[in-house]
C-alpha angles and dihedrals in degrees: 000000000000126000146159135151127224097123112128085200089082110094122223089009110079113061124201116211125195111258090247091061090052090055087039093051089043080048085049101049093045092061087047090054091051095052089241126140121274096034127141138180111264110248108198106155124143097355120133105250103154110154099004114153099245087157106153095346114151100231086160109169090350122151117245107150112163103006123163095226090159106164088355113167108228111143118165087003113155109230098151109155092002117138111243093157103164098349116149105253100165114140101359121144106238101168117162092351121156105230097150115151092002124148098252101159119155089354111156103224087175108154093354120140105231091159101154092001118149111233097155116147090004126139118235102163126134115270146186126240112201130176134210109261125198090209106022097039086221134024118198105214112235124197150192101241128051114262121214090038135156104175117148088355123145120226105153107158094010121151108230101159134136079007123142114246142189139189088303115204088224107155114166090348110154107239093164119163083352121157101240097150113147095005120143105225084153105164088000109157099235095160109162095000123149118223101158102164090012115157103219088153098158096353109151101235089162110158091348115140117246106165113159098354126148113243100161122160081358118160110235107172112145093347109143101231087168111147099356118143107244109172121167087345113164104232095168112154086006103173110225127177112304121247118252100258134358126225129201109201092326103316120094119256096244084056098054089051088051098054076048100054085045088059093049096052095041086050086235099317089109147030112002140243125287128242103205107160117172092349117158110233103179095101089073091063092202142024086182103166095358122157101228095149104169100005110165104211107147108186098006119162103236085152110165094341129144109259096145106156096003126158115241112152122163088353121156106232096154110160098001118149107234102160121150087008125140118245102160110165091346116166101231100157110145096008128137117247107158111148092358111159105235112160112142093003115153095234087159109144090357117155103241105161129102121288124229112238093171139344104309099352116103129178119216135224108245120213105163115165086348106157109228100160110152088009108143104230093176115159089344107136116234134258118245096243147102097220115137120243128187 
C-alpha cells in the first residue's frame, strides 16, 4: 500500500506558517548544522509549502514529512539523509539536489525536474501515513494522486544508485545518461521511459513493463531483463557484456596497440598505425598511460575504462562512447570527438587545446555535439573552438 500525505483538502493536517516562521526555522536549523547554540532541527511536516524558493538552501536531515513542495524551487538544495516520507514533490525543480540517503518513501515526483540530482542510497518505496484516530485507532490517509510516482519526471544524468525502489509508476519519465546501476525496478511500470546511456549494469528489471521504452546506447551488463515486456523497446547500442578477446583481422587486439605504440615511439620508422573502427575496447580493461597518438578508433566502446594520462593526440574518437571513462590528464589536443559519448567521464586535468602540427599551423580538437553532461572538466584546458557540446 502506498501513501503519503501533501493534500491541503484535508482539514486540521496541513499547516500554513507565515512566511517569517519558515526563515526563522531554515535560520534555526542552520545553527543546529553548525553545532552552535539555539538550533533546532527544522520541522517542516505537513506545512504548505507549494512553490516556496528552497534554491541552495542546506534541509539536511530536516523533517519534512508530508510537505506540500508542488513547483518548489529547490535546485542544487541539500536534503541528504532528510525525511520526505510522503512529501508533494510534483512539479518541483530539484535540479542538482543532494537527496542521498534521504527517506523518500511514497513520495509523488510526478513532473519534477531531478536532472543531476543525487538520489544515491535513497529510499523511494512505496509507504504508508497513518494518524492517530479517536475512534478508529488508526486511520491510513488516502489521496487523489499516486504516491511514489514517477510519471513524466526528468532525471537525465541523475545518480540512482545503490537507491531503494519500488514498483515506480514511471510512465514516459526521462532517465537519460542516469546511474541506475544495481537498482530493483522489478514489475515497475516504465512504459514509454526513456532511459538512452543509462547505466542499468546489474540493475533487477525483472517483470517490469517496458513497452516502448528508449533504451538507446543503455548498459545492460549483468542487468536481469527476465521476464520484462519489451514490445516494440529501442535497444539500439544496447551495451551488453564484452567478449573475451577481440581480433582485428586475425591479430588480438593488445597486440595491434602495441604495433601502434611501436610506430609512436619510432616516429613512423616501425610498426604501423592501428584501424580500429567500432571496436569494442573494453576487454583490455585499461590503457592507463598508453602512447595511441593518432589512433584512429570512430565509434569505439571505451565505456567506463582507465585511460588516465594517455596520449591521444590528433585520435579520431568520433562517436565513441567514453562515458563513465577515465581521462584523467589525457592529452586529447587535436583529437575528433564529434559525436563522442562523454557523460560522467573523469576529463579532470585533461589536455583539450589545439595541437601544433607545423609552425603556425595548428590542428583543433573537435567536439561537436560531444555529450559531456556530469563530465567532470575540472582544471582541463579548453579547446580553441566554437563546437557545441551538450
Amino acid at each position: 500500500m502506498s501513501a503519503a500525505v501533501a493534500r491541503d483538502t484535508r482539514p486540521g493536517l496541513i499547516r500554513i506558517l507565515p512566511a517569517a516562521a519558515v526563515r526563522e526555522a531554515l535560520d534555526a536549523h542552520g545553527r543546529y548544522l553548525r553545532g552552535v547554540p539555539a538550533g533546532r532541527r527544522a520541522n517542516l511536516s505537513y506545512v504548505n509549502l507549494n512553490h516556496y524558493n528552497f534554491e541552495g538552501a542546506d534541509l539536511s536531515e530536516a523533517d519534512l514529512t508530508g510537505a506540500l513542495l508542488g513547483g518548489a524551487l529547490m535546485s542544487r538544495a541539500k536534503l541528504t539523509r532528510g525525511t520526505l516520507y510522503g512529501a508533494d514533490l510534483r512539479d518541483a525543480d530539484l535540479r542538482a539536489a543532494d537527496l542521498s540517503r534521504t527517506d523518500m518513501r511514497g513520495v509523488c515526483l510526478r513532473g519534477a525536474n531531478l536532472s543531476g540530482a543525487d538520489l544515491s542510497a535513497a529510499d523511494l518505496r512505496e509507504g504508508v501515513t497513518a494518524l492517530q484516530d479517536s475512534t478508529e485507532g488508526f486511520r491510513i490517509l488516502e489521496h487523489s494522486r499516486r504516491p511514489g510516482e514517477l510519471d513524466y519526471a526528468t532525471l537525465k544524468g541523475a545518480n540512482l544508485s545503490g537507491a531503494q525502489l519500488g514498483a515506480e509508476v514511471a510512465r514516459t519519465a526521462d532517465f537519460t545518461d542516469a546511474d541506475l546501476s544495481g537498482v530493483s525496478l522489478q514489475g515497475a511500470r516504465l512504459a514509454g521511459a526513456r532511459m538512452d546511456g543509462a547505466d542499468l549494469s546489474g540493475a533487477n528489471l525483472f517483470n517490469a513493463d517496458m513497452a516502448g521504452a528508449s533504451l538507446r546506447r543503455a548498459v545492460l551488463v549483468g542487468t536481469d531483463l527476465s521476464g520484462a515486456g519489451l514490445d516494440k523497446a529501442d535497444l539500439t547500442g544496447a551495451l551488453r557484456a564484452p567478449p573475451a578477446l577481440i581480433y582485428i583481422d586475425d591479430m588480438p587486439l593488445w597486440e595491434v596497440l602495441e604495433i601502434h605504440e611501436l610506430f609512436c615511439r619510432t616516429e613512423g620508422r616501425e610498426g604501423k598505425t592501428a584501424r580500429t573502427d567500432g571496436v569494442d575496447f573494453r576487454p583490455l580493461r585499461r590503457l592507463k598511460g598508453r602512447t595511441l597518438t593518432g589512433l584512429s578508433a570512430p565509434g569505439g566502446i571505451f565505456y567506463g575504462m582507465d585511460l588516465e594520462g594517455a596520449q591521444l593526440q590528433g585520435a579520431n574518437l568520433a562517436g565513441a562512447d567514453l562515458r563513465g571513462a577515465k581521462l584523467k590528464g589525457a592529452d586529447l589536443r587535436g583529437g575528433r570527438l564529434m559525436d563522442a559519448q562523454m557523460a560522467g567521464a573523469d576529463l579532470s586535468g585533461a589536455r583539450l587545446g589545439p595541437l601544433q602540427i607545423a609552425q603556425e599551423r595548428f590542428l583543433r580538437t573537435d567536439l561537436t555535439r560531444a555529450v559531456l553532461r556530469g563530465a567532470d572538466l575540472r582544471g582541463a584546458s579548453a579547446p580553441r573552438s566554437t563546437a557545441r557540446v551538450r
